[in-house]
N, C-alpha and C positions, 0 to 999 in steps of 0.2 A: 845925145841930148833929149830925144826924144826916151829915149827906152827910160832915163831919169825920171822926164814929166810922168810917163805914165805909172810908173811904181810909188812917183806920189798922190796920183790921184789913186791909185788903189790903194794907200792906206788913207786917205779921206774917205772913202770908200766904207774901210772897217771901220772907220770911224763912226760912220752913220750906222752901221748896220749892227755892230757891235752897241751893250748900252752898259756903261760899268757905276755901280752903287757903290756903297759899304751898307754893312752887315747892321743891322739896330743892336742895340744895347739892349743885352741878354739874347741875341737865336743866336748867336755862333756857337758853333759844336764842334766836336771835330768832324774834320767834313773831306778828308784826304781821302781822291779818287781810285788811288793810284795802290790798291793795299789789295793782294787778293784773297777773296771767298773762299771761304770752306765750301769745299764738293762736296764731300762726305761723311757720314756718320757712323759710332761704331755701337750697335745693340746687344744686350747681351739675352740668351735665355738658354738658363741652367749653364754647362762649360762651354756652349756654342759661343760663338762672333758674328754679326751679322753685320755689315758690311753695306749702308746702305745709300742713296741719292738722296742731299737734302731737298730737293730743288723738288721731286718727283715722289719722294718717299718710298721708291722703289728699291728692293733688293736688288744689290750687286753680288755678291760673294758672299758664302757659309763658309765660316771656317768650324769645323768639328773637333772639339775637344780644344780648342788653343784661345788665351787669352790676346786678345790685338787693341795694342792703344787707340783713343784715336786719333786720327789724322794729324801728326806731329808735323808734317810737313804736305808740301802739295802734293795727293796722290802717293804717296807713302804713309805707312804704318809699322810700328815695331809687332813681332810676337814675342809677349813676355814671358821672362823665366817664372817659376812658378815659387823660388825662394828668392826675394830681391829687394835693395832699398826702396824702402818707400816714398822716396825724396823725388820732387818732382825734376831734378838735373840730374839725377843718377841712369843716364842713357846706357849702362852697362846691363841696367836690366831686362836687355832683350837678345833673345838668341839669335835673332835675326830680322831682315826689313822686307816686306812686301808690299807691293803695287795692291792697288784698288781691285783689281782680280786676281790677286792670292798669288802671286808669282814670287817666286824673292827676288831680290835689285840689291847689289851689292854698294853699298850706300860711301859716299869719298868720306872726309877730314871731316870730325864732327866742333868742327872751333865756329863762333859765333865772326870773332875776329881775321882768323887767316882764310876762313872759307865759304864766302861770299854764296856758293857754288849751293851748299848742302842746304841752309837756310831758306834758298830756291826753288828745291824741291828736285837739285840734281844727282844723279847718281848713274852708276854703269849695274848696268843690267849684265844678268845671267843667263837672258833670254834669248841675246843678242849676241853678234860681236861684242868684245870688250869696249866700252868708247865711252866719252860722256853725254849724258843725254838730260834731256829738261822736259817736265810735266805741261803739257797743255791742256789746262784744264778746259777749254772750250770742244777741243777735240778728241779729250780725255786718252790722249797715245801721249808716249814718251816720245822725244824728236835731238836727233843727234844736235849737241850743242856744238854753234859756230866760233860764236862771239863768248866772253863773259856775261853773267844777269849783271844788270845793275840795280842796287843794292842802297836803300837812304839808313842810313844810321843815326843814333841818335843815344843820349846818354836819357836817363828816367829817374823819377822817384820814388819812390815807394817804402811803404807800412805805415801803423798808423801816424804818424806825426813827418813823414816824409825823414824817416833819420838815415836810411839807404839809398843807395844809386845803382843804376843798372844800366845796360846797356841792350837796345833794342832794335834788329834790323827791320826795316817796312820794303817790302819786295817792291817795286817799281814796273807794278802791273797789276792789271783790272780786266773786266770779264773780254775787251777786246783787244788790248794791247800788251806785249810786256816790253822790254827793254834793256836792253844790251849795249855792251864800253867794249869796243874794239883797242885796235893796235892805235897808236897819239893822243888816246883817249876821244877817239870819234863815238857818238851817241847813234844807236840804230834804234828803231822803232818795228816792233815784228809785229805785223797783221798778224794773228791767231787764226783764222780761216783761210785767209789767203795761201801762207805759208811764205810771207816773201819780208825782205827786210828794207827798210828807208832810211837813209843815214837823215838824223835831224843837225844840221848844220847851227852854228853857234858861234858868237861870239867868244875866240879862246883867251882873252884877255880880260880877266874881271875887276870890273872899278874896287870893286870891296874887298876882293883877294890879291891883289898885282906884287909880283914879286920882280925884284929885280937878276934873279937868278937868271943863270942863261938855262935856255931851251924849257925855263920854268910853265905850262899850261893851267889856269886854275877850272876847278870845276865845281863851281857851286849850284848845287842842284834842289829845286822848291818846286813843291807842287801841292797845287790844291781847287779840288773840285777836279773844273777840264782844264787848266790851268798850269800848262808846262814852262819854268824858266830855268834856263839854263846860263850863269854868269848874268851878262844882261840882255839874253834875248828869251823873246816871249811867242811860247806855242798855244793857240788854242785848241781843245781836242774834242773831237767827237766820235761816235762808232764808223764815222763815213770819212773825215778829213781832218787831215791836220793843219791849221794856217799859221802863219808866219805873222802873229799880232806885234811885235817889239817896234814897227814906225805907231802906232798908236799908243804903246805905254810911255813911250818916251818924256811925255809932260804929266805922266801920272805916278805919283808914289806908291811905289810896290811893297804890300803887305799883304799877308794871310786872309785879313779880313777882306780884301775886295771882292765882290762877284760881279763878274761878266757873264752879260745873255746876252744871244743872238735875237735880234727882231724877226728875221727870215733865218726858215726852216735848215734852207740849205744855203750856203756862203761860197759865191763862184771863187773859183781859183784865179790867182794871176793869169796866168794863160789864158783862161777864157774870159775875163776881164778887157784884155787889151786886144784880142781877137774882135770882141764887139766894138769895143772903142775903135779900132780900125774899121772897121764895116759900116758903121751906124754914126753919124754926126750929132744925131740927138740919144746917142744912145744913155749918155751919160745925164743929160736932164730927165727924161725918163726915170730912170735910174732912182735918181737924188726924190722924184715925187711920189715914184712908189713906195719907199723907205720914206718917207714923211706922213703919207696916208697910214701906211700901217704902224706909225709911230701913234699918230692920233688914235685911231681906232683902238691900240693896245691901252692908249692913255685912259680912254674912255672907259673901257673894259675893264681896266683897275679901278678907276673910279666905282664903278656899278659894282665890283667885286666886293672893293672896300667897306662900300656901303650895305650890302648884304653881311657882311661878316659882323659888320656895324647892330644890322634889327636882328642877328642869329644870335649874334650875344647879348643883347639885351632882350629878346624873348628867354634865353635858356637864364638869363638873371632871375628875372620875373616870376618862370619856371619852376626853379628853386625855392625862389620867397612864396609862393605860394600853395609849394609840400610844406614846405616849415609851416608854415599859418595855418595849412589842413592839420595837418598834425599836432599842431596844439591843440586846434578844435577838438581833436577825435580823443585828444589825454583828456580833454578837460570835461568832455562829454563823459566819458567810462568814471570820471572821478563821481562826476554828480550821480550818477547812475546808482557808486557803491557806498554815496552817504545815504539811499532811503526816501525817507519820507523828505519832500518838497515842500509841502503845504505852506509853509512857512515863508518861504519867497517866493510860494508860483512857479509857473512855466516859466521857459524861453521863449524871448521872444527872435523867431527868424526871419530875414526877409526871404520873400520868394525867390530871389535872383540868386540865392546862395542854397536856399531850401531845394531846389529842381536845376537840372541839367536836361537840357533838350537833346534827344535822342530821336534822328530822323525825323519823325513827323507826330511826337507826343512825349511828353515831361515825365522826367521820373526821380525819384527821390537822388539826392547827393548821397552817395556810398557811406560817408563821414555822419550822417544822421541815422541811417537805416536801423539800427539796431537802439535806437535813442528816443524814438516818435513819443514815448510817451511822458516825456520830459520838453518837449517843445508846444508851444502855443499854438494847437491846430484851429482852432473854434473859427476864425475869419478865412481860413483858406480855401478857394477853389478848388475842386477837384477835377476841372474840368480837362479832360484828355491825359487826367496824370496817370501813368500805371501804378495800381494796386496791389495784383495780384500775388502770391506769394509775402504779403507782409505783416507785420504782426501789429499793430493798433490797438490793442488789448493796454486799457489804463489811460490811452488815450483820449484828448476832448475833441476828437473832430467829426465834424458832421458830412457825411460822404453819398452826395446823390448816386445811386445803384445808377441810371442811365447818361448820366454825362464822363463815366470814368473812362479811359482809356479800352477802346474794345469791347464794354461791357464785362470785363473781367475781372471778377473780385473772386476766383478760383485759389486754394489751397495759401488763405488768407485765415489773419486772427483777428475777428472785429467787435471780440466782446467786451459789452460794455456801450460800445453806441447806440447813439438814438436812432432809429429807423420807421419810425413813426410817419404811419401814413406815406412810409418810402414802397418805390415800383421796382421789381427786380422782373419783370418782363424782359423776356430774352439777355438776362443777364446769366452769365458762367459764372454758378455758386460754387460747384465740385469740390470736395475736399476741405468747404472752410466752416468756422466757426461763428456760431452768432448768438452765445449765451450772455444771460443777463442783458441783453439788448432789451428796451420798451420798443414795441413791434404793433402799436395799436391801428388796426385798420391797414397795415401794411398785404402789398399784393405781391404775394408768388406765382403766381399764376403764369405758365409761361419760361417760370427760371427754369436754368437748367442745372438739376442737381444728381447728387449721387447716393451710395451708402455709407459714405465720410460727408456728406452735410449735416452740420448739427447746431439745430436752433431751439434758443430758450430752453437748450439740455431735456426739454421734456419731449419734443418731436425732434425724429430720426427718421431720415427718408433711405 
């Protein structure tokens, strides 16, 4: 009676710690855990095959002079004939199979339907005793097989209008598990590094299969995400543990769409569940408060998440609408530009807040004007701390004090045409720029600092 109580308090247990949603309308995808990776890739250059790690982009194997598909199955490859259908099911066009370091492996039954085995990437090596063996791709050896793989089938559609069917295996394994159907149809679970197998026990009697046949067993097998069910019992799976969820699905409708997450990291086992339950009289309130604190805290955490993802999408809205809005500005500027003569409507007029962009500790022209100055209304504008240097102001009406501009730097500028009348270029960096047709009456150079590319009023050159 006891050992009852505590298997039900350990699925209240999962209950708390486990948190199960559905999916919003539109993110489901396909999302099936349980399908394995391609290891390898095959490159060609010139008649070679290169043979390589997708994961590392490291060579494995040259093969010299021979065509090798790629990776048709796990850790196998054909070498093709050099006269052959070009049809992608025509598997006669290979003279032979070999392993991911060039060995050949003498490959079993190649049927999609009677041979479970070949589809999984089994085959009897030459390298070896004669025997069956199965690719592990974590440990990348072939490993004598015990069990059969276990194998999800499924029939498909396909071309354009879906007018064909097909039929397509999904291996029932992922970068840490794979999965094998013994003798009564018992389900094992092979750790991939370990090297060791776990029969996953199950319900053999399934509500939606049940047959009245004697000695009949059904096996309906679903999986997705970590999400193992087998009939109507439920595993959930991680690279560390397998749990035994089916006392918590029981009042929940099972479908594809559901996802289950864990709150905590790691999810004790029964055994050490009811170890502490025996030892500890509060162990279980405990327990129940810590999985409520960090229920909160994740609640919170979403919340702030929500909300960030909330001001990230509407900055990168904003974002957007105002490249568009620069971008028209910048068509509409090049258009006035290539009508000429203005006179007739005037300048633009711009405000400052659009006109400069602050840059560390001094203003500088908006990029989207720069090439336009002399199409905008400069006559009221400040220049104070704005950079200059480098721009062309030539046509332009603005009035620009030499000692309040950024730096004093009005170097390998174009500013003819301005008034500079009774303006101070004292310690100001002329270098390089232009100042023809300026009216320059009473104006002080004294002190500027210029070069052999200063050129003012085109009659003095320094």
């Amino acid at each position: 009676m006891e050992e009852e109580a505590l298997k039900k308090l350990y699925q209240d247990y999962l209950e708390l710690v486990y948190e199960t949603s559905e999916y919003e309308y539109g993110e489901k995808k396909e999302t099936r855990d349980f399908v394995f990776p391609r290891r390898f890739k095959v490159e060609y250059v010139d008649n070679d095959s290169i043979i390589k790690d997708i994961a590392t982009d490291q060579v494995v194997t040259v093969l010299r002079n021979k065509k090798v598909s790629e990776e048709i199955f796990p850790g196998l490859f054909g070498v093709e004939k050099e006269e052959r259908d070009k049809s992608w099911y025509d598997y006669s066009r290979y003279y032979y199979y070999i392993d991911y370091m060039g060995r050949k492996v003498k490959p079993l039954k190649k049927s999609l339907n009677t041979s479970r085995e070949y589809t999984c990437g089994i085959s009897r090596t030459r390298f070896r005793k004669e025997g069956k063996y199965f690719f592990n791709d974590l440990t990348r050896e072939y490993e004598p097989l015990v069990f059969d793989p276990l194998v999800f089938e499924y029939e498909y559609e396909y071309g354009p209008h879906a007018d064909f069917t097909g039929q397509m295996a999904i291996h029932m394994e992922n970068q840490y598990y794979k999965l094998f159907i013994g003798d009564d149809k018992k389900v094992f679970l092979y750790r991939k590094v370990l090297g060791t197998y776990e029969e996953l026990a199950y319900n053999k009697v399934d509500k939606q299969n049940s047959s009245s046949e004697k000695g009949f067993i059904a096996l309906d097998i679903n999986f997705d995400r970590n999400i193992m069910k087998i009939n109507d019992t439920y595993y959930y799976m991680t690279p560390f543990d397998v749990v035994d969820i089916s006392g918590m699905m029981k009042n929940k409708r099972w479908s594809r769409s559901i996802r289950i997450t864990p709150v905590k990291e790691k999810i004790m086992s029964y055994d050490f569940f009811k170890t502490n339950m025996k030892k500890n009289k509060d162990f279980w309130d405990l327990l129940v408060k810590e999985i409520n604190e960090l229920k909160q805290k994740k609640y919170i955490e979403d919340l702030e998440n929500a909300q960030r993802i909330k001001e990230q999408e509407e900055l990168l809205r904003k974002t957007q609408r105002a490249k568009e809005l620069w971008q028209k500005i910048f068509d509409a500027m090049k258009e006035l530009k290539e009508l000429g003569d203005l006179s007739i409507v005037g300048r633009i007029k711009v405000d400052e807040d659009l006109l400069f962009i602050k840059i560390g500790d001094h203003l500088e022209f908006n990029p989207v004007f720069i090439n336009y100055l002399s199409l905008i209304d400069l006559s009221l504008i400040s220049f104070k701390n704005v950079k200059v240097s480098g721009l062309d102001f030539s046509g332009s009406n603005a009035f620009i004090d030499p000692q309040i501009v950024y730096d004093k730097d009005m170097s390998n500028g174009n500013y003819s045409g301005l008034d500079f009348n009774s303006a101070s270029f004292n310690g100001v960096n002329i270098c390089g720029s232009s100042f023809i047709d300026c009216p320059m009456d009473f104006t002080d150079f004294e002190g500027a600092l210029k070069d052999d590319d200063t050129v003012i009023e085109g009659s003095y050159t320094f």
